[in-house]
N, C-alpha and C positions, 0 to 999 in steps of 0.2 A: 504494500500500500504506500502511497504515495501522497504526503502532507505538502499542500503548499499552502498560500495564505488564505483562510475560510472568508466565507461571504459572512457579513454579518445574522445574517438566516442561521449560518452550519453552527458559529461559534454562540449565539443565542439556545439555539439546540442543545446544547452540549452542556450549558450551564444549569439549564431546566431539567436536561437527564440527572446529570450529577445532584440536584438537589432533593432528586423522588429516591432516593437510593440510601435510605440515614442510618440503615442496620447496621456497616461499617463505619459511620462517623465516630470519631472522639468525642470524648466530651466538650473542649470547647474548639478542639480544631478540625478543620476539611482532614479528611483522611489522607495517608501521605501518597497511596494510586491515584487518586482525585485531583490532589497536589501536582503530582508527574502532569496526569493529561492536559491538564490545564498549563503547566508551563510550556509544555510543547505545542501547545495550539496557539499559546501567545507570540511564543519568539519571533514567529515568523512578522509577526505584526510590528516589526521595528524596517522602519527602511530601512537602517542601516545595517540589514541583519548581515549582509555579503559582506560586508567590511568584517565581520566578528569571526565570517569559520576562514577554513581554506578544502582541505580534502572530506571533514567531517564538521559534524557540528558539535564542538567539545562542553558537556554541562560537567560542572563538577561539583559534586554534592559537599558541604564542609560541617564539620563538628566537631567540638571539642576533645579531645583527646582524653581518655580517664573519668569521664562523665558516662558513665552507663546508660541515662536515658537522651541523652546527645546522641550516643555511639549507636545504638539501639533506630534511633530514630533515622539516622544516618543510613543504617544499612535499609532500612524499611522504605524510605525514597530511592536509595539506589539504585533497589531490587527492582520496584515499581516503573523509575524509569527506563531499567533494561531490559522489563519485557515488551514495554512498548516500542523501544529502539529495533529489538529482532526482527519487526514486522513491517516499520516507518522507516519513514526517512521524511527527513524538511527539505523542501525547495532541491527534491533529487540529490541532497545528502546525507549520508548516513550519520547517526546521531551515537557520538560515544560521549561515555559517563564513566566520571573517576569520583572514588572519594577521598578526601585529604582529609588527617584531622589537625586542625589548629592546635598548636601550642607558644608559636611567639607570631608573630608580626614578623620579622626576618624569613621565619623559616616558609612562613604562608608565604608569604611576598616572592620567596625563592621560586615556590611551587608555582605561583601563578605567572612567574615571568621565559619559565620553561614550556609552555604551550599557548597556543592562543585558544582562548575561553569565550566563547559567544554567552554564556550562561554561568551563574555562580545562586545554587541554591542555599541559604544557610538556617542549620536547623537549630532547635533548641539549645541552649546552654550556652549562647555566644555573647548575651545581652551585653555584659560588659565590655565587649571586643567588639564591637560592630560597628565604631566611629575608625576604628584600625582598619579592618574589613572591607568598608566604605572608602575608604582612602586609596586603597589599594584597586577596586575594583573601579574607581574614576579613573585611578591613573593608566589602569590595562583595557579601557573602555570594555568592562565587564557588567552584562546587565545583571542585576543581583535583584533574588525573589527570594522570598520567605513565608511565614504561613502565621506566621505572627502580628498582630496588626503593632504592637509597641517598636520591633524592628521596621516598620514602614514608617514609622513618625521619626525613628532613630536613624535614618537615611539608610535604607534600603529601598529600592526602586517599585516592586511590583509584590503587594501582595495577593495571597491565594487562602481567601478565609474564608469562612463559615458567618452568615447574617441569617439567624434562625434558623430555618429547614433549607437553605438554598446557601449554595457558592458563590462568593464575590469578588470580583478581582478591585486590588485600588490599588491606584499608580499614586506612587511621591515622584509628581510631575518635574522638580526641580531638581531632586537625583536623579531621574532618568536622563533627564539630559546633561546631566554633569557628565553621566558613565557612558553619550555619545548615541544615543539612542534618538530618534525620531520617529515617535510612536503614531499610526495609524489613527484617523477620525474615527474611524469603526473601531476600534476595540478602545479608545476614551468613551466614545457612547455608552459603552457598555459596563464601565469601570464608574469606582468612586477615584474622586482625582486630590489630591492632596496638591496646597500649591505651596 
């Protein structure tokens, strides 16, 4: 199958499936399969998404190192978005997924300046790191999602959370375009927009 950028129809679809579906929700977050599809239906929604890959399109999932429900949660989006990678591809390319776990800002920094990253998901346990994280992902024009709505106010770009019984994406409009992103009218339509 073959993902390119959705009509505002498919991606409306898709929020509406995911929201009838709450037997696998968390308690107060979008589940982290829910989490995956919905990254992957966004990215494409950045003009500048050609500029982010080169042969693939690199997401790399990050977590705290030594944090059990970081690590945990970590591998549970990993997994999520590598079975959808088996099957998809974005804009006819293949979509690979790493995960790194944080332990300094050097060592992240290192990881992220060894590949090019169209995508940077970061999962619990990072709140105190996320002004580092953010830094870093402006400087590598890395679009950075989370599922967290307090990481979206903390300057992460795109989140992927749970509004009652239904999935919501909201963009912190002014980090996105820090991290080099020129996000689609269609998908702010559909978004809460932080400015």
């Amino acid at each position: 199958m073959t993902m390119t950028r959705f009509s505002l129809r498919a991606l409306t679809f898709l929020l509406v499936m995911l929201g009838h579906s709450l037997h696998a929700l968390a308690a107060d977050d979008l589940a982290p399969g829910k989490q995956a599809a919905l990254l992957l239906r966004v990215l494409p929604y950045d003009r500048n998404f050609s500029k982010r890959v080169e042969e693939a399109v690199t997401v790399v999932v990050v977590y705290r190192e030594r944090n059990l429900k970081s690590e945990t949660y970590g591998i549970d989006v990993t997994m999520a978005l590598k079975d959808i990678a088996r099957t998809a591809q974005l804009r006819d390319l293949p979509v690979r997924v790493l995960r790194i776990g944080y332990s300094s800002p050097e060592e992240f920094e290192a990881a992220m300046a060894q590949q090019r990253v169209a995508a940077l998901y970061v999962c619990p346990g990072l709140s105190d790191v996320i002004e580092s994280i953010s830094e870093i992902s402006r400087r590598y024009k890395i679009l950075s999602f989370s599922g967290r709505e307090g990481d979206i106010r903390e300057d992460i770009s795109i989140g992927l959370l749970r509004r009652g019984a239904r999935p919501a994406i909201v963009v912190n409009l002014s980090t996105a375009m820090a991290e080099g992103a020129d996000l689609e009218p269609e998908l702010l339509a559909l978004s809460e927009i932080l400015r």
